[in-house]
N, C-alpha and C positions, 0 to 999 in steps of 0.2 A: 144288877147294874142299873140303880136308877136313871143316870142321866143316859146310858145306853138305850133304853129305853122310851125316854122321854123324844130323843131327838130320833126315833125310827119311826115315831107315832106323827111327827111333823112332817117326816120324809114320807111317806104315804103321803101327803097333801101336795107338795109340791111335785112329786115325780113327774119329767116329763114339760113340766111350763116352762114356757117362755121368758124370761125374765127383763123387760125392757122398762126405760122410764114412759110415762102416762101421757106426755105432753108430744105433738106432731110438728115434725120437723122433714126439711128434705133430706130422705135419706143420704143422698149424695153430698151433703152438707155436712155428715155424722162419721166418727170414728167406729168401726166397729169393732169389738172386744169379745173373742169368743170363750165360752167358758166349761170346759172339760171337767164336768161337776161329779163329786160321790155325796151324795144325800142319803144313797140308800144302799144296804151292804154292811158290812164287814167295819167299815171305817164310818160310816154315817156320824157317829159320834163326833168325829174331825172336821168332817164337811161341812156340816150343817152353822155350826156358826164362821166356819171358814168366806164360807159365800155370803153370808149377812155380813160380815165385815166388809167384802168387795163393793159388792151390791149398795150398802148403805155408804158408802164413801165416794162411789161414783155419782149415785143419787144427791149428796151433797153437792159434788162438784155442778151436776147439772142445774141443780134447783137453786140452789145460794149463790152459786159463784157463776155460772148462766154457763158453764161447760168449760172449756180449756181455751182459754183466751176466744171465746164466742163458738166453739167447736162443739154440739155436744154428742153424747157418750150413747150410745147402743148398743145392749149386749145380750147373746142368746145362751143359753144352758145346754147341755148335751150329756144326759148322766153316763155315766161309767163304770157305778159302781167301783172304782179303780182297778178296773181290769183292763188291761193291756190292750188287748183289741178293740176294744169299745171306745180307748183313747185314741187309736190311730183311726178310726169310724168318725170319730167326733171331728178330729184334725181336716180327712179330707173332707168331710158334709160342710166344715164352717170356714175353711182358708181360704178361701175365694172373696167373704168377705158378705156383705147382706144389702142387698137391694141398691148397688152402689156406694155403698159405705166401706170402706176399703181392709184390711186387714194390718195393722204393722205390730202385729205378735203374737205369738199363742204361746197363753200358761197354759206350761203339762203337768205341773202341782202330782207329778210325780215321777222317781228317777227311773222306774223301769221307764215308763212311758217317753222319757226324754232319749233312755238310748232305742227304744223302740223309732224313733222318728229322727234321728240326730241325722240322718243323708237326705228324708225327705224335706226337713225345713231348709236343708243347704242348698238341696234342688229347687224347692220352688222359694227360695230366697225371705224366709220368714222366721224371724226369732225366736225362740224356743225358749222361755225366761222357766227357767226353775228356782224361786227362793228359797233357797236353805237346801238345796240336791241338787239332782242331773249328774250328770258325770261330770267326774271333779279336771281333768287333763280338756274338760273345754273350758277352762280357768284361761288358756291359752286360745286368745281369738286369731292370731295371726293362719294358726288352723282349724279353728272351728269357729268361722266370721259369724255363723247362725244360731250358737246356744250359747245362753248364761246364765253360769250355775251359783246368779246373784248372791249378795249378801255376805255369805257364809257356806264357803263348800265343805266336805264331808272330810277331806286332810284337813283344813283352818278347825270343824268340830273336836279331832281328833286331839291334834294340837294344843287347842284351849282346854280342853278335859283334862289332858295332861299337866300341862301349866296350873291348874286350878291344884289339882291332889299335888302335886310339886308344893304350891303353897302351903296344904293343910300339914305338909311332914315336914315344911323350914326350908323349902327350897329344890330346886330341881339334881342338885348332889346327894341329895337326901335318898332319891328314888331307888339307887342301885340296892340291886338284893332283894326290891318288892316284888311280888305276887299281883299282876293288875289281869284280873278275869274282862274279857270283852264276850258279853252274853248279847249274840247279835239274830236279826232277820233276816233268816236263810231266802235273802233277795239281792238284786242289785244294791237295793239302798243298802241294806244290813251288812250287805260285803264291803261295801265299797272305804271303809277306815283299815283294812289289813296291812294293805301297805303302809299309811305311813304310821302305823301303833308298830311293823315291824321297824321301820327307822328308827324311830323316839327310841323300843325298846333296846335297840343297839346303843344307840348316840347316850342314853341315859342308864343303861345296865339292869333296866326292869324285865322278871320275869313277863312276856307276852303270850297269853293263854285266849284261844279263840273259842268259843262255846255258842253252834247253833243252835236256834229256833223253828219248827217248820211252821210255814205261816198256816192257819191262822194262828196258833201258839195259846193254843188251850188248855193244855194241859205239857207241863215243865216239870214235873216230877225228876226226871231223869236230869235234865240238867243241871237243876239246883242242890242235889245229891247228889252231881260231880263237884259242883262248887265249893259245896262244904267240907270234901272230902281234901281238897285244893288247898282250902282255908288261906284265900287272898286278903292282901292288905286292903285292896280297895276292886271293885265290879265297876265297869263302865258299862251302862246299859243303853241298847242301841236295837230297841224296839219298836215296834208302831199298831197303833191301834188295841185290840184285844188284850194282845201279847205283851203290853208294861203292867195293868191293873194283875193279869194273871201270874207275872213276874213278882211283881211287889209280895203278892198275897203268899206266894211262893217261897220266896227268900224268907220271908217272915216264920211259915212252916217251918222251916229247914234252919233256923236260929240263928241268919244272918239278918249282923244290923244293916237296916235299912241306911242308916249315917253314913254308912260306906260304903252308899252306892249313888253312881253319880248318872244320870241319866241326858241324853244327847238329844237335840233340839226334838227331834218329834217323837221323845218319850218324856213330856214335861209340861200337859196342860190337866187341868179338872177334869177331863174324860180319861187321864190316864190313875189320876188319885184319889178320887169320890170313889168308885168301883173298889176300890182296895179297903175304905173303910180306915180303920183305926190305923192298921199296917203300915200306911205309906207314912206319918207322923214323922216327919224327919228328914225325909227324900229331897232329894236336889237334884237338879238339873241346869243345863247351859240354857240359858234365855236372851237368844238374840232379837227374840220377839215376847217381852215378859206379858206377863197380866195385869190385870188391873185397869183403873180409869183415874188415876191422878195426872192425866196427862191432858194440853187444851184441848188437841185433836174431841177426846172424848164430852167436852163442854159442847163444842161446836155443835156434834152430831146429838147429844141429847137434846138442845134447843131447837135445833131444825130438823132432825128427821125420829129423832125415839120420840119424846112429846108428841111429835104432830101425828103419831101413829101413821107413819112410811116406811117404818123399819124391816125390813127382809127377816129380822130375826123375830120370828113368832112367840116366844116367851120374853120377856126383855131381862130376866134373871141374868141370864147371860152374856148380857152388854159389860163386855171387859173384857172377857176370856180369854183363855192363852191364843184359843184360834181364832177366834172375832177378830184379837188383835192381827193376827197373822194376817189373815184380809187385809183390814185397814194399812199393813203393812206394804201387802203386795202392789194396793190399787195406787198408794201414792206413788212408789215407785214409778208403776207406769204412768201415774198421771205428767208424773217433773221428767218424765223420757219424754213425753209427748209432747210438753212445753218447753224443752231441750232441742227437740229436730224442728220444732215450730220457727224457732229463732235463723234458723237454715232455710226452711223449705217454706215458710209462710205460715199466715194462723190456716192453714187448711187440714182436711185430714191425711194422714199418712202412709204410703206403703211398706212394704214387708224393709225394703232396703233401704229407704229413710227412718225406717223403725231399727234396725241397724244399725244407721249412724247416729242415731240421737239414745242409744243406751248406751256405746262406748262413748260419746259426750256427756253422758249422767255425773253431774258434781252438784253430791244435797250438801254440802256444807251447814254448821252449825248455824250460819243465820239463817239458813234457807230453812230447818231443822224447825225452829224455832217459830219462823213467818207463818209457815201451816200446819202450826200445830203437833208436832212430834217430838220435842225436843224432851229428851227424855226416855223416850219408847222407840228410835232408831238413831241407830248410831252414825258419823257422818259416809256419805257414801262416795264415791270416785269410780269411776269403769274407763277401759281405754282399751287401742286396738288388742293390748298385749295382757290386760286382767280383765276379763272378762267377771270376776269376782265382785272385786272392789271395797268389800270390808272385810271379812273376818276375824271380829269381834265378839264374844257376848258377855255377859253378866251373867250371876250363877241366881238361880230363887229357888229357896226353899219350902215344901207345904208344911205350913202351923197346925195340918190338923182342920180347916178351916179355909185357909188362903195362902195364896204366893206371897213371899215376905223376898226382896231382895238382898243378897248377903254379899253382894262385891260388887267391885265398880268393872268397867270395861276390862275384858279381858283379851289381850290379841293372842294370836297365832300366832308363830316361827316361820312366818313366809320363806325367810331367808333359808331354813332348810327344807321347806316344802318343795320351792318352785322347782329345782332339779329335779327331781322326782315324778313333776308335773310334765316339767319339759322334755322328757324321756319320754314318759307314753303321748303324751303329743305326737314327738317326732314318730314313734312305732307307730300311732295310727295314720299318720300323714303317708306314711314308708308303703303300710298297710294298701291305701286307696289310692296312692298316688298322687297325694296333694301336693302342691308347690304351695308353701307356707306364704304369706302376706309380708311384707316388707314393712312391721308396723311402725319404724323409725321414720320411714317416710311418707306417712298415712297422720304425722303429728300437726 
């Protein structure tokens, strides 16, 4: 696994550093950004250009654009290898905030880790942003005012998956009578599509077959000789890290096309298809965060910070990749929340509960999209007391063998039959701790 490789030998370099901009400011002046990092581990492959995308986006903001309306940006590392406890380590060493620099969020950039802390960010009143996970029933902020399972939660994945193979067979009346295998990671994340793959399969008449993984997902033999033995129309693959190259490489063994099998946001970058080698040739996946550098964002950052040699990402091969992009994804995000609650609270920096109000005020709209650079590489976003979401979208790309090729335009989600389903365990988990839900009608 070359690139597995490659980015473990970078992750020994960085373990453990601090990762701040160079330039001295009063702390108290500064926003603080904590960062719950895997560099090294199991998933290192993901991290590693995960955080140069952050890192070099924010380092933009600082250096070219002199911070967030004069605000600028401070941020510390806290590895985790993405282990659970080392997440909730990292949460309490860095929510406080850093030398007077206040805190208004913490990415847990991962979904155990977000239901691991989902009471403590509610207690001590600070955001829990998951792009692309977290638990999908805090879609609903009227009950969970402290996490957002941004972007694209893991029903809207589900969803699009399905709508997308709907597509390939002429339409979603097409489905009844199919065979759709969901070969998942025996985790929160990996679980967390059952439910609504179990609605769709009702509402649409597809056979729905669940087929675990134990992580690390090394070896699948057994799996993929139940699949075959199944012989599905189409395999939703819903892997992460190790366990999609060793999936791929697998399915392939065992004489399933690749062509039909569709793989879900975080089984669908260059760490997961380099490793598989010739195998994956064909593979596709939902790309709400695609690849590539056809996009301005990416001009911007090679003129001011790849060039100038600032770049967090120590090989620069890697400038574009699925999770470079995902960084750059996430840090915008937070930058237009920040410049969102700014409009509220002043150009100052923010805490955990005006970091609250300024992500359910989050509206990136297509000119906004476009103003910094994204248009193209994020779709437009909206959050309010009641979605804590706000898009669920993606585009499907395919690997040439080579590179991500894009093969469809925005793809939404069936919100309309999701929310019920949402608003259900909402209400059970509300019923659950005794929450009295927010009135977000009159929170507009």
């Amino acid at each position: 696994m070359r690139k597995t490789l490659q980015y473990s030998l970078v992750a020994s370099l960085v373990l453990g550093l601090q990762a701040s901009p160079p330039e001295a400011w009063a702390a108290d002046d500064a926003q603080f950004i904590p960062m719950a990092t895997y560099r090294v581990g199991a998933y290192a492959s993901s991290g590693i250009p995960w955080w140069a995308g952050e890192i070099d986006y924010f380092r933009y903001i600082n250096e070219v654009e002199g911070g967030v309306n004069g605000v600028k940006l401070v941020w510390q590392e806290c590895e985790t290898e993405w282990n659970v406890d080392r997440i909730v380590e990292c949460y309490e060493r860095l929510k406080t905030g850093q030398d007077g620099a206040p805190t208004a969020f913490f990415f847990t950039h991962s979904t155990p880790g977000s239901y691991a802390l989902m009471e403590k960010g509610a207690a001590d009143r600070i955001p829990l942003i998951d792009g692309g996970g977290g638990r999908t029933e805090s879609t609903d902020g009227s009950v969970f005012p402290y996490a957002f399972p941004i972007l694209m939660n893991y029903y809207s994945q589900a969803s699009v998956g399905i709508n997308y193979i709907a597509g390939r067979e002429g339409g979603l009346d097409k489905l009844k009578g199919k065979k759709i295998v969901t070969v998942y990671h025996d985790s929160a994340y990996g679980r967390e599509t059952q439910a609504p793959m179990k609605l769709l399969a009702e509402k649409y008449g597809f056979e729905n077959i669940q087929i675990p993984v134990a992580d690390p997902g090394n070896e699948q033999s057994a799996q993929w000789r139940q699949v075959r033995q199944i012989k599905p129309d189409w395999v939703f693959l819903r892997t992460w890290g190790v366990s999609t190259p060793v999936a791929i490489k697998t399915a392939a063994r065992f004489g399933i096309s690749v062509e039909r099998i569709v793989g879900d946001v975080w089984a669908g970058s260059e760490a997961d298809v380099i490793p598989a080698g010739s195998a994956a040739k064909g593979y596709q996946a939902l790309a709400p965060f695609p690849g590539g550098t056809a996009f301005e964002i990416h001009q911007r950052l090679k003129q001011y910070i790849i060039d100038q040699g600032k770049s967090d990402l120590k090989d620069t091969r890697y400038f574009g990749e699925v999770y470079y992009n995902i960084g750059l994804i996430n840090a915008a995000i937070a930058v237009e929340a920040l410049r969102t609650g700014q409009k509220k609270f002043g150009n100052r920096p923010l805490n955990g509960e005006e970091g609250r109000w300024a992500f359910e005020h989050l509206d990136i709209d297509a000119a906004r999209l476009k103003a910094i650079g994204f248009e193209g590489l994020l779709a437009p976003l909206k959050l309010s007391c009641s979605d804590h979401e706000g898009g669920g979208a993606a585009r499907v790309q395919q690997w040439d063998g080579q590179q991500w090729v894009l093969v469809t335009d925005w793809i939404r989600a069936d919100h309309q039959l999701l929310r019920p389903l949402i608003e259900a365990k909402s209400a059970a988990y509300a019923k659950e701790k005794g929450i009295t839900p927010r009135n977000c009608a009159a929170e507009r």
